[in-house]
Z-matrix of the N, CA and C atoms (Angstrom, degrees):
N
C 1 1.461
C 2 1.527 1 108.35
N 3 1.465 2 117.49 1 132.50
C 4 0.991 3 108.24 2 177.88
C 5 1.382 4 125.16 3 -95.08
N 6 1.664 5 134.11 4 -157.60
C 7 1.514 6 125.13 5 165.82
C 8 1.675 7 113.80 6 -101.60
N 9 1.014 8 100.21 7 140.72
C 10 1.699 9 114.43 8 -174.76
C 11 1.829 10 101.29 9 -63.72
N 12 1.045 11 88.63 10 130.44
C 13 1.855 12 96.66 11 -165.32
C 14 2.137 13 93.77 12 -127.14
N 15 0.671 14 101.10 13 93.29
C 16 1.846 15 122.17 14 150.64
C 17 1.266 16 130.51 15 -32.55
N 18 0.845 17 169.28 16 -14.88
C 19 1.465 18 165.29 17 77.80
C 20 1.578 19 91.19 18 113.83
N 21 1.398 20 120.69 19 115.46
C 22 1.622 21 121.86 20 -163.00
C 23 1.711 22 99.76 21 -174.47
N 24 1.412 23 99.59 22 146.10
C 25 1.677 24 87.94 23 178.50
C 26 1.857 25 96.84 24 -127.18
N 27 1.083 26 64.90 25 148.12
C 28 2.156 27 70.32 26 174.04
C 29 1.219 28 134.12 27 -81.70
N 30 1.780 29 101.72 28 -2.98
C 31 1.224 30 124.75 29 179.07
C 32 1.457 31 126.84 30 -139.16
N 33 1.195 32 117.68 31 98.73
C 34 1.659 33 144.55 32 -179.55
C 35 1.390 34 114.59 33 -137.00
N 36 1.086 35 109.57 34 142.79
C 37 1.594 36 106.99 35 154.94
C 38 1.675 37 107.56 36 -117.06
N 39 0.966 38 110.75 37 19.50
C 40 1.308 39 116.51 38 147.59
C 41 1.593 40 117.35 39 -52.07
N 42 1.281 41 128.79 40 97.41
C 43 1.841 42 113.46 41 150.13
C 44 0.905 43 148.59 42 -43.65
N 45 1.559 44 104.38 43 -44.93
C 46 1.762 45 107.45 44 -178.10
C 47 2.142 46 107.89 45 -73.45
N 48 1.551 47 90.32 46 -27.03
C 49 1.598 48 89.55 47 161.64
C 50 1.227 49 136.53 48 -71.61
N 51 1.480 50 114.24 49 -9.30
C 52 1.474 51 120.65 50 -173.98
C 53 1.899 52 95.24 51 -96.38
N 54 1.394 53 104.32 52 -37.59
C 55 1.360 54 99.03 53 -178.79
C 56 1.267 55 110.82 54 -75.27
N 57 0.787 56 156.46 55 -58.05
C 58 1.764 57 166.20 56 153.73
C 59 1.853 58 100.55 57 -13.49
N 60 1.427 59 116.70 58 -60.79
C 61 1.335 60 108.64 59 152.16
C 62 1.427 61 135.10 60 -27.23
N 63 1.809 62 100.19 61 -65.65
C 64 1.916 63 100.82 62 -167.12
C 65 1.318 64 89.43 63 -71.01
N 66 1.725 65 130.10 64 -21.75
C 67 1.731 66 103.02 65 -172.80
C 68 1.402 67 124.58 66 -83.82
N 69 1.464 68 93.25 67 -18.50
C 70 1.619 69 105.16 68 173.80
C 71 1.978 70 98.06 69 -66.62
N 72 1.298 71 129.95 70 -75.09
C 73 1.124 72 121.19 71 176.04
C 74 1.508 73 151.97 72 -34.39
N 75 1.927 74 92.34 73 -17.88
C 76 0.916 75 115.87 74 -176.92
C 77 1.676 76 110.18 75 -75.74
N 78 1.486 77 92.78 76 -59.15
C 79 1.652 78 116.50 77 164.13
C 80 1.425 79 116.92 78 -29.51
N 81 1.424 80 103.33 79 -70.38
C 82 1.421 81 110.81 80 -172.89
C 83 1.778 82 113.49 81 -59.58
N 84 1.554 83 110.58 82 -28.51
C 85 1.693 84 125.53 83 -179.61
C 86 1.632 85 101.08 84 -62.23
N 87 1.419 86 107.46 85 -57.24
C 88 1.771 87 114.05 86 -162.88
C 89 1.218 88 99.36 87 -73.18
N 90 1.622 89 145.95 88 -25.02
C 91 0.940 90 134.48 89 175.66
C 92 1.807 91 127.50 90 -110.08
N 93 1.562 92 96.94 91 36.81
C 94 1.508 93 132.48 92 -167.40
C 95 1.816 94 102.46 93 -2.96
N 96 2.138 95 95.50 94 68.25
C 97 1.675 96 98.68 95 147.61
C 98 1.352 97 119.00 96 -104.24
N 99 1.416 98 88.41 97 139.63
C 100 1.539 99 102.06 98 -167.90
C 101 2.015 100 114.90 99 -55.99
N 102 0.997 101 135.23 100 97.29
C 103 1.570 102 143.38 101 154.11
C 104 1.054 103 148.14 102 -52.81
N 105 1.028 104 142.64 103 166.07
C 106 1.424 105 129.66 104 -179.65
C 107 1.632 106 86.51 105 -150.41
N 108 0.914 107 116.97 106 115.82
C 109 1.810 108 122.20 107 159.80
C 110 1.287 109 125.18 108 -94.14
N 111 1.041 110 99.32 109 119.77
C 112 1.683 111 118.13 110 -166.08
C 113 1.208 112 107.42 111 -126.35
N 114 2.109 113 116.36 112 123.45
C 115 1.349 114 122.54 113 -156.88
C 116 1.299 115 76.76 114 -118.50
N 117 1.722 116 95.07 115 130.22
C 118 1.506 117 115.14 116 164.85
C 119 1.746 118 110.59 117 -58.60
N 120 1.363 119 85.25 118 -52.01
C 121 1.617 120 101.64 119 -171.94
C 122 1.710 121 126.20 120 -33.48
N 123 1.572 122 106.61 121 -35.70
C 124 1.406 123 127.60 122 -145.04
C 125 1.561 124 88.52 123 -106.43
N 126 1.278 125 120.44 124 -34.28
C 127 1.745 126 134.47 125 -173.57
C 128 1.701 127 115.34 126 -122.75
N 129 1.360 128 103.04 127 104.86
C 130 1.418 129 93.37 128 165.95
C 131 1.494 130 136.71 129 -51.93
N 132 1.268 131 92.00 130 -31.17
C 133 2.229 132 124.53 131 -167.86
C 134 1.394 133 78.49 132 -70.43
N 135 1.351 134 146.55 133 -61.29
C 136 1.597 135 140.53 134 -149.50
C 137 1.878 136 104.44 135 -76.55
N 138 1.428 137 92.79 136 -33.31
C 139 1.670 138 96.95 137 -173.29
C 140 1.640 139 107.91 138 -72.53
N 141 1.472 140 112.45 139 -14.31
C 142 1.708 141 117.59 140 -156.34
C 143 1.160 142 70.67 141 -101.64
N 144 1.722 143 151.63 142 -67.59
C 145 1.364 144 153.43 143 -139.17
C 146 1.439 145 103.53 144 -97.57
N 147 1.254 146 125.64 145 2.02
C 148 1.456 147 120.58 146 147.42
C 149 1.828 148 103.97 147 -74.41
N 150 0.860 149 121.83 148 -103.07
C 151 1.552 150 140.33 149 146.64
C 152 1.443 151 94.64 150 31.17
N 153 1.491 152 112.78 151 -80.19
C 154 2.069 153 119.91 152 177.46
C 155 1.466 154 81.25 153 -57.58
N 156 1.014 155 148.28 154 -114.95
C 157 1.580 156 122.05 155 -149.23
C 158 1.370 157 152.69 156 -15.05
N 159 1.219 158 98.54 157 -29.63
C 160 1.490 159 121.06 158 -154.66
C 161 1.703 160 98.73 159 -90.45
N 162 1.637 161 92.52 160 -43.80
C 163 1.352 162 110.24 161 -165.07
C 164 1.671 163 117.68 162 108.26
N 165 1.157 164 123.00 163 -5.49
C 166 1.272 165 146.08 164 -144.16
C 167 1.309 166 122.25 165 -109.08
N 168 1.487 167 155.83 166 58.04
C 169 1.564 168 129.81 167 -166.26
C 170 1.346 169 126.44 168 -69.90
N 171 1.283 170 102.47 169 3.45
C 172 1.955 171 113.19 170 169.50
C 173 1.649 172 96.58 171 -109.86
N 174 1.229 173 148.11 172 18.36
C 175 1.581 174 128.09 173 -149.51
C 176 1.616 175 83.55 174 -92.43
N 177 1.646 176 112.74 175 140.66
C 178 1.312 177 115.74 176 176.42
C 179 1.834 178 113.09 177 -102.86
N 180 1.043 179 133.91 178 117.21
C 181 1.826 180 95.94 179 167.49
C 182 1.404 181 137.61 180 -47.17
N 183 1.437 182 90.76 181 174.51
C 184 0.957 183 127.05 182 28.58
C 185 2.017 184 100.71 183 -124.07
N 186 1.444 185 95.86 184 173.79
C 187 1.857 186 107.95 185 -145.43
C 188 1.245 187 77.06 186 -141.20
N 189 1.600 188 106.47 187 135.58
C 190 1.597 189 110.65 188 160.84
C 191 1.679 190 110.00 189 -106.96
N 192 1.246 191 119.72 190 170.79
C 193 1.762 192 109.93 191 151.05
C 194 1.486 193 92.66 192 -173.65
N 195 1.319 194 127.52 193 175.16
C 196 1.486 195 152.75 194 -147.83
C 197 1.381 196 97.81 195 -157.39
N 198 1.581 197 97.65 196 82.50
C 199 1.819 198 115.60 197 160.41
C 200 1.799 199 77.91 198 87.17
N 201 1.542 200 82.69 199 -131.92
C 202 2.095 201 89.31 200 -169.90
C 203 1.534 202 98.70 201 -102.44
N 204 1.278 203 128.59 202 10.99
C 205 1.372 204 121.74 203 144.29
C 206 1.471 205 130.07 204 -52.53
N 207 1.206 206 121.32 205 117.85
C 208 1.462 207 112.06 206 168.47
C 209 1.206 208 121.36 207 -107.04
N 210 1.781 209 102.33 208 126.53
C 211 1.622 210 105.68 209 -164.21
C 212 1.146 211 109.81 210 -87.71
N 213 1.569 212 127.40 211 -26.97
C 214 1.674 213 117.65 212 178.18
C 215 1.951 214 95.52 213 148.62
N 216 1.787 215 95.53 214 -178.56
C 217 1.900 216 96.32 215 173.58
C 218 1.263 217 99.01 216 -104.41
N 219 0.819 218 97.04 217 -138.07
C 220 1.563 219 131.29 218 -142.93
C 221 1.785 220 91.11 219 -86.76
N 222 1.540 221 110.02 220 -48.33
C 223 1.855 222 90.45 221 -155.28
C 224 1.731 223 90.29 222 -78.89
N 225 1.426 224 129.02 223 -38.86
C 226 1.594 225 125.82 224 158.42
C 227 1.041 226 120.17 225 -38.80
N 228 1.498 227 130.70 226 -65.23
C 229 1.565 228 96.62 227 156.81
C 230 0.912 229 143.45 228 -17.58
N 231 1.830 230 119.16 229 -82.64
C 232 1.481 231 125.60 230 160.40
C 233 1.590 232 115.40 231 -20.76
N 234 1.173 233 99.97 232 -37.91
C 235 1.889 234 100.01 233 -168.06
C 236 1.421 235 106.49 234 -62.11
N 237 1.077 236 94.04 235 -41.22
C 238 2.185 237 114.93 236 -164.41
C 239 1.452 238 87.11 237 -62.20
N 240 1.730 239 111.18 238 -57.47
C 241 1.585 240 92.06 239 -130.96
C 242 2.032 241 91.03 240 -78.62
N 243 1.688 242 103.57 241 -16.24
C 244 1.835 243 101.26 242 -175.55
C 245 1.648 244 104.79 243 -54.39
N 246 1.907 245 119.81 244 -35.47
C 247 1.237 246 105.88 245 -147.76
C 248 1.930 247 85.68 246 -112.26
N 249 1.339 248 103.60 247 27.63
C 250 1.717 249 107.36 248 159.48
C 251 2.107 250 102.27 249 68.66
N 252 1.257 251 107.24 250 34.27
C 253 1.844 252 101.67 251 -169.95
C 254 1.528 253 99.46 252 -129.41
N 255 1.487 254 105.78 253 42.05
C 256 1.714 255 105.42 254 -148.79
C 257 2.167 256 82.84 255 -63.92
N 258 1.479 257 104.20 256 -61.23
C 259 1.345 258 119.09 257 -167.08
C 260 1.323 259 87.97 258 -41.92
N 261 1.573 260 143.19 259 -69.19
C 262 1.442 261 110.02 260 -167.98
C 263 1.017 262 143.78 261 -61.93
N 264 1.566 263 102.86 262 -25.34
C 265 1.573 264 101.17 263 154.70
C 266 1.127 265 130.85 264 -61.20
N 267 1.659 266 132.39 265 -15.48
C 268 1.277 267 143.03 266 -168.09
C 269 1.505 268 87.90 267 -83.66
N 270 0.898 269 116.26 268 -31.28
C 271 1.592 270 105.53 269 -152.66
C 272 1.605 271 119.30 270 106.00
N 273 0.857 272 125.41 271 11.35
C 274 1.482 273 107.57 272 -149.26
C 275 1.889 274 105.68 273 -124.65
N 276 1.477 275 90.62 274 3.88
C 277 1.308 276 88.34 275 -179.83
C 278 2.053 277 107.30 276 -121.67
């Protein structure tokens, strides 16, 4: 099993991306899984190796995945965590 890796940039002026962020973080905080946050912004290599994950060469965050699994964005998340399967979507179960 690998570690849940975050894919997030620190820099947008995008809103609905900044919010989609703090809720993803929030989530992952209150239900203390362990993360790794990784800013596209700060690393090109993370923004290209989001992208080879995703499947995607436009995919924006934020992008989750577990090791080189990719678990899905932002509205999959939401999906997981509404119908309570957050951990299987993480991977982790």
């Amino acid at each position: 099993m690998g570690k849940v890796n975050y894919y997030y940039s620190s820099v947008t002026g995008n809103l609905e991306m900044k919010k989609q962020q703090q809720r993803i973080e929030m989530i992952l905080d209150s239900k203390k899984i362990d993360y790794e946050r990784i800013d596209i912004a700060a690393d090109d290599g993370a923004k290209a190796k989001m992208r080879e994950l995703v499947g995607d060469p436009k995919a924006l965050p934020p992008q989750i995945c577990n090791g080189d699994q990719y678990c899905g964005d932002f509205e999959k998340f939401e999906a997981a965590v509404e119908s309570e399967e957050l951990e299987a979507f993480l991977k982790l179960c």
